[in-house]
C-alpha positions, 0 to 999 in steps of 0.5 A: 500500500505504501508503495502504491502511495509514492506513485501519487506524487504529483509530478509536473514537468517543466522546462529546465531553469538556470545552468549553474555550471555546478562543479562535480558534487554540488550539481544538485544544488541547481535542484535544491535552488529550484525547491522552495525546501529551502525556505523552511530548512535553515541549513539550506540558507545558511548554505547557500550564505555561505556561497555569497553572503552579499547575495543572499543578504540581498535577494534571500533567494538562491537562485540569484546567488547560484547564478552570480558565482564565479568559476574562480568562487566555485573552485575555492568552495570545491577546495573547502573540505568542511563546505563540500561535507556540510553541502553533501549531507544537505544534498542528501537529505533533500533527496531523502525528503524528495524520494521518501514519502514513508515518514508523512502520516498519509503513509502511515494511514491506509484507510486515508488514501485518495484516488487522485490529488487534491487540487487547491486553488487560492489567489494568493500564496505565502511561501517565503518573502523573496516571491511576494505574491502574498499581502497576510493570513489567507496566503500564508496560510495557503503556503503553509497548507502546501508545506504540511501537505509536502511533509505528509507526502498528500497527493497535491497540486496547487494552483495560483497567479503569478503576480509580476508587480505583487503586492505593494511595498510599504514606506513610512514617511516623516510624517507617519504617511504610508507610501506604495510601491509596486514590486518588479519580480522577474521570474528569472531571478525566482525559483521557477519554471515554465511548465511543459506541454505534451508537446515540449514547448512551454505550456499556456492556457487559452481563457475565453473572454468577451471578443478575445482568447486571453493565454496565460503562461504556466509556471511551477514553483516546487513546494518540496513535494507539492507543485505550485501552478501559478497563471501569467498574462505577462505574455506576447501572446496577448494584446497589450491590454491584457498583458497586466491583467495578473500584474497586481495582487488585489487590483483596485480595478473592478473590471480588472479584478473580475478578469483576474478570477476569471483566469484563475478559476478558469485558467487553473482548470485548463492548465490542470487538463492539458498536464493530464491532472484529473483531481479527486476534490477541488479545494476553494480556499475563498471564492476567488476561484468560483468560476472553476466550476463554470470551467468545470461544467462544460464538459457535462454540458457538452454531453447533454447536462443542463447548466444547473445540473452540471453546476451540481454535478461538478460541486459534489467534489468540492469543498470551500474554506471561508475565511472571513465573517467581514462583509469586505472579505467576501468578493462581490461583483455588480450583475452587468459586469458579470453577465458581459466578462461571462457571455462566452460560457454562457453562450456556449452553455445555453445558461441564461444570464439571470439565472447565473446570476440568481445563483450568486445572490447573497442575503438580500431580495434587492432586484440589482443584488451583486453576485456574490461569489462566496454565495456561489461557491455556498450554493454547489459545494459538497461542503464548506469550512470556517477557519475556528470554532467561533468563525464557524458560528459566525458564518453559519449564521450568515450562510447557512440560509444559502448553504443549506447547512451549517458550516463546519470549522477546522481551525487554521494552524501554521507550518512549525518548521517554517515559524519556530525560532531556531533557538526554541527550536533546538530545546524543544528537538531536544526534549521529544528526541525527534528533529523539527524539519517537517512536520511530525505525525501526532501529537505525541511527541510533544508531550515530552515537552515538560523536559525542557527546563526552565534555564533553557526556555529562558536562554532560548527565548533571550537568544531570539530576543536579542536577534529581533533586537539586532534585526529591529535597529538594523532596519529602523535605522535605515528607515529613519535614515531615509527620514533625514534624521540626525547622526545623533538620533541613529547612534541612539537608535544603534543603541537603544531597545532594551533587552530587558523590558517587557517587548509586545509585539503587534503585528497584522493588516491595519484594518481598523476592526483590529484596532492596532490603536487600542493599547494608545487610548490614554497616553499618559497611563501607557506612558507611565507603563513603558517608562516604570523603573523596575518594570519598563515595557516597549512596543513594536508594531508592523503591519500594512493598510491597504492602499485603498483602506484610508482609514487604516492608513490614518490608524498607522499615521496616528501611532506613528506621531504618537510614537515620535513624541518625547513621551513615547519615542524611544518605547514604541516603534513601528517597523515598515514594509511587513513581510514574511521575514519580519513576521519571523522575528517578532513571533520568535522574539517578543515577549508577549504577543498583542491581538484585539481586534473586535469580536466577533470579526476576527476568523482566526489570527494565525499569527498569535499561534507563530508566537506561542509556539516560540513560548511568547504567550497571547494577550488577546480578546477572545475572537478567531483561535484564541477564542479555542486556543485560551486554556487559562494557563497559557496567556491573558484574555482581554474581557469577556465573550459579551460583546457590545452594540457601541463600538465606542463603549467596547473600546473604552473597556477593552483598553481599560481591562489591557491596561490592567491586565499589563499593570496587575497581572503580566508585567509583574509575573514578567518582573518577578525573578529569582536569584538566578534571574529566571521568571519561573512563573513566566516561564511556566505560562510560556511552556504553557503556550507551546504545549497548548499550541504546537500540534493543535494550532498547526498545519499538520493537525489541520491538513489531516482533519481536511482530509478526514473531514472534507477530502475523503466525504466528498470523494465518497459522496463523489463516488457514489452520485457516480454509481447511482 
């Protein structure tokens, strides 16, 4: 049985990257570059640093690195015995990850398998901040949803677009204003490649739209062993005007964004036929890929179906994942457009367009009510998921007079490997007597965390303060730079960040129902707990608006003035431009992790669950996983499960009770220390936060209860609406 498992490895074939012109032994180092392993194997990176520091400092990315070396540079390392050594040992475990598929749980559970992969269509993914396709939690959680199903050796493809212009870039002037800019991302100097046709050209896909057949290019990006198709209009192919129409992640442009499904949900399903993938479920995480299933339906058109029926037809092996109770969140389009950018399916199908467009109707009787593409999805998919338990409740009450059911949750997790601290890491490795490097296979393990003692937590936790302390005054003093500041202030920002006060981190998109301003409401009480003698506190925040989000935008600029005053500078700063990187630092290395958004509108959080698998305990009202995830041992929730009608009223109590959660209870516990310096009974929150955390909240967990819960049901509902 495990034998006839490794078969189901998706294999994609492509056309060949770079030649690096590798001397002998280190050819497969060509491979490796073309592997996004590497981004969650840090003896990858430290590797490829070791070939060209300045390159990698630079572009965090080998296949840049590798294509810069000199014959002169390759000689040299050729002749470093200790590099060819550690090169050879990292080869072979790459190999071994690659060919051995035996230590995932898939393997080790016979009754789970799949006929045929998953295929899993997103609009944005998270896989390491070099190729930023992603703006925050929904494509990061997608990348990490394709790290664990790599680690497990689950049969899955994934599928995308290739965003050339990403997602924005953040500047923060002298004045607290954020600035946009777009990324230029060369696929060239990224670790993908063209995937090939049956006929060994480089394969692309005709999308049908209104006078015209717009052709996106494919490209792979190998996520161990997951391949990732990412779509491409970026091609001579297409008239000029087409071109951008997959150029920026979250496009403002309605026309444009509607075109942007379209090639997604459409396109993704013809790349998948012409590489002969024929999946077993099809996974919409969001409805951003709706229109896969109009792409779908054609073929039981064409052999006599009905639209509607072979709308049903098609939904019996799909699933959907919601991920946000915000109205925003839920894509919706206004009914002319959809009926004009769709007249070619619809001409070929015989639909009429009002009924289409019935079929997208969300909660409303209005007679001009926008297709709403999560009321789509809702109305043919065998079954649908939130992201927590609360989220679950919350979505139900929204949808399930549209689903016709409630709405499951599996709650959201994140890719240990890709988010522990090395530090933490190595205590815990130590303690279960197992590596970290892909996911393990139960919970089991950990718990033989209680052999981690206290000195070590502690050592490891100070370990990856002070790296977020060296990283931090790196980065702001290049921002501040930028500012015009004075050589005095920049010595001073060199110099500064305590290492001994409490650090707080708050890091996430600055949409104002998350309230990143909450902790400033009264300045001189949040003075006087940063500046306290004995027990000084500090503040590091991250975190984008969108460009169109003004509001959001002005929540930056007031914390950003506040945090220039001669009451605050110096405790509270705000790090620009957040990314994957960023994100690495802060839930490694903070002390305390701060999440109040209003209930209910957070789904989930993922980002509390990165920091306390490092140990760094939630201070959290309880909305999305901390709602679940809060056991009373492991951190601090801000009020009650009671929410209030008056925004106003809530804010005022939900900053009242932080402010007296820091004075009353965390600061002290923080502060209180034995002769040896070690806060025993922080120490004993913080173990709290990895248990309560590291297999319940992770992508390992949360891909089997997929599998269990949504994969596996619809493939057998699928199976038996065919014999029937």
């Amino acid at each position: 049985m495990i034998g006839h498992r490794m078969t189901t490895s998706i294999r994609v074939p492509t056309l060949p990257g770079h030649d690096f012109n590798l001397p002998p032994g280190l050819e497969g180092l060509g491979e490796m570059a073309y592997n996004l392993w590497w981004s969650w194997t840090a003896s990858a990176g430290s590797l490829f640093g070791r070939i060209d520091s300045a390159a990698w400092t630079r572009h965090r990315n080998p296949i840049p690195v590798l294509r810069g070396v000199t014959a002169a540079r390759w000689a040299e390392l050729a002749a470093d015995e200790d590099f060819m050594v550690d090169a050879s040992r990292l080869l072979d475990e790459f190999q071994a990850y690659l060919d051995n598929g035996a230590d995932g749980w898939y393997a080790s559970s016979p009754e789970r398998e799949l006929p045929a992969p998953i295929a899993y269509f997103c609009a944005e993914f998270g896989i390491h901040e070099s190729m930023q396709i992603y703006s925050g939690g929904l494509g990061i959680l997608a990348g990490d949803h394709c790290k664990s199903a790599s680690d497990a050796a689950l049969p899955f493809v994934a599928v995308g677009l290739f965003y050339r212009n990403g997602y924005f870039r953040q500047q923060i002037d002298a004045d607290g204003h954020q600035e946009h800019a777009q990324p230029d991302l060369d696929p060239g100097q990224l670790p993908l490649r063209r995937a090939r046709s049956r006929d060994g050209s480089a394969l692309e896909v005709g999308v049908p739209m209104p006078g015209r057949t717009v052709h996106a290019a494919v490209w792979v990006a190998q996520v161990g062993r997951v391949p990732l198709l990412l779509l491409d209009t970026d091609t001579p192919s297409n008239d000029a005007a087409d071109r951008p129409i997959t150029h920026i992640l979250y496009v403002r442009g309605r026309e444009m964004r509607l075109a942007q499904e379209i090639v997604l949900g459409m396109g993704g399903v013809r790349a998948l036929q012409e590489l002969g993938i024929e999946p077993a479920v099809w996974h919409l995480n969001e409805g951003h890929s709706a229109f896969l299933l109009l792409e779908r339906a054609r073929r039981p058109v064409a052999d006599g179906r009905s639209p509607a029926e072979a709308l049903k037809d098609v939904g019996r092996n799909a699933v959907f994942t919601i991920h946000t109770p915000v109205p925003a969140g839920n894509e919706v389009f206004e009914r002319p457009l959809i009926a004009a950018d769709l007249a070619p399916w619809l001409e070929q199908t015989g639909m009429p367009a009002d009924e289409l467009l019935e079929l997208g109707r969300g909660r409303t009787d209005a007679a001009d009510a926008p297709f709403d593409m999560t009321a789509f999805v809702l109305r043919h998919a065998a079954d649908a998921n939130a992201v927590s338990r609360l989220h679950a409740v919350t979505a139900t009450e929204t949808w399930e007079p549209v689903a016709g059911h409630p709405i499951m949750a599996i709650t959201n997790g994140v890719h240990v490997a890709t988010w522990l601290g090395g530090r933490v890491r190595r205590a815990i490795e130590s303690a279960i007597g197992q590596p970290l490097g892909t996911d393990v296979i139960g919970p089991e393990p950990f718990e033989r965390l209680g052999r981690v003692s206290d000195e070590e937590l502690w050592t490891a936790h100070q370990q990856q303060k002070k790296e977020l302390i060296n990283f931090m005054r790196g980065r702001l003093s290049r921002q501040f730079a930028r500012h015009g500041e004075s050589p005095d202030t920049l010595r001073r920002l060199q110099q500064g960040f305590d290492r001994r006060a409490l650090t707080v981190g708050f890091a996430r998109r600055f949409a104002t129902y998350k309230r990143a301003d909450l902790l400033f409401r009264d300045e001189e009480r949040l003075s006087r707990l940063l500046e306290h003698p004995d027990r000084p506190m500090q503040i590091v925040l991250a975190g984008k608006a969108h460009p169109a989000d003004r509001p959001g935008q002005q929540v930056i600029q007031r914390i950003f003035e506040l945090s220039r005053t001669e009451r605050l500078r110096g405790r509270v700063f705000i790090l620009e431009d957040y990314d994957m990187r960023i994100a690495r630092f802060l839930v490694a290395g903070v002390d305390i992790w701060l999440n109040n958004p209003r209930r209910p509108l957070e789904a989930s959080g993922t980002s509390g669950m990165k920091a306390a698998m490092n140990g760094v305990p939630s201070v959290s009202i309880l909305d999305g996983w901390w709602d679940e995830g809060y056991n009373g041992r492991n951190g601090w929730a801000i009020g009650g499960r009671e929410a209030s009608s008056d925004e106003g009223a809530q804010d005022y109590a939900d900053s009242e009770e932080l402010y007296r959660l820091l004075e009353d209870e965390i600061l002290p516990r923080f502060f209180d220390r034995d002769e040896a310096g070690l806060p025993h009974a922080w120490l004993d929150t913080m173990r709290a936060s990895i248990e309560g955390s590291i297999w319940n909240f992770s992508t390992a967990r949360m891909v089997m209860e997929y599998l269990d819960r949504l994969y596996l049901p619809a493939v057998h509902a699928s199976q038996l609406a065919a014999a029937g």
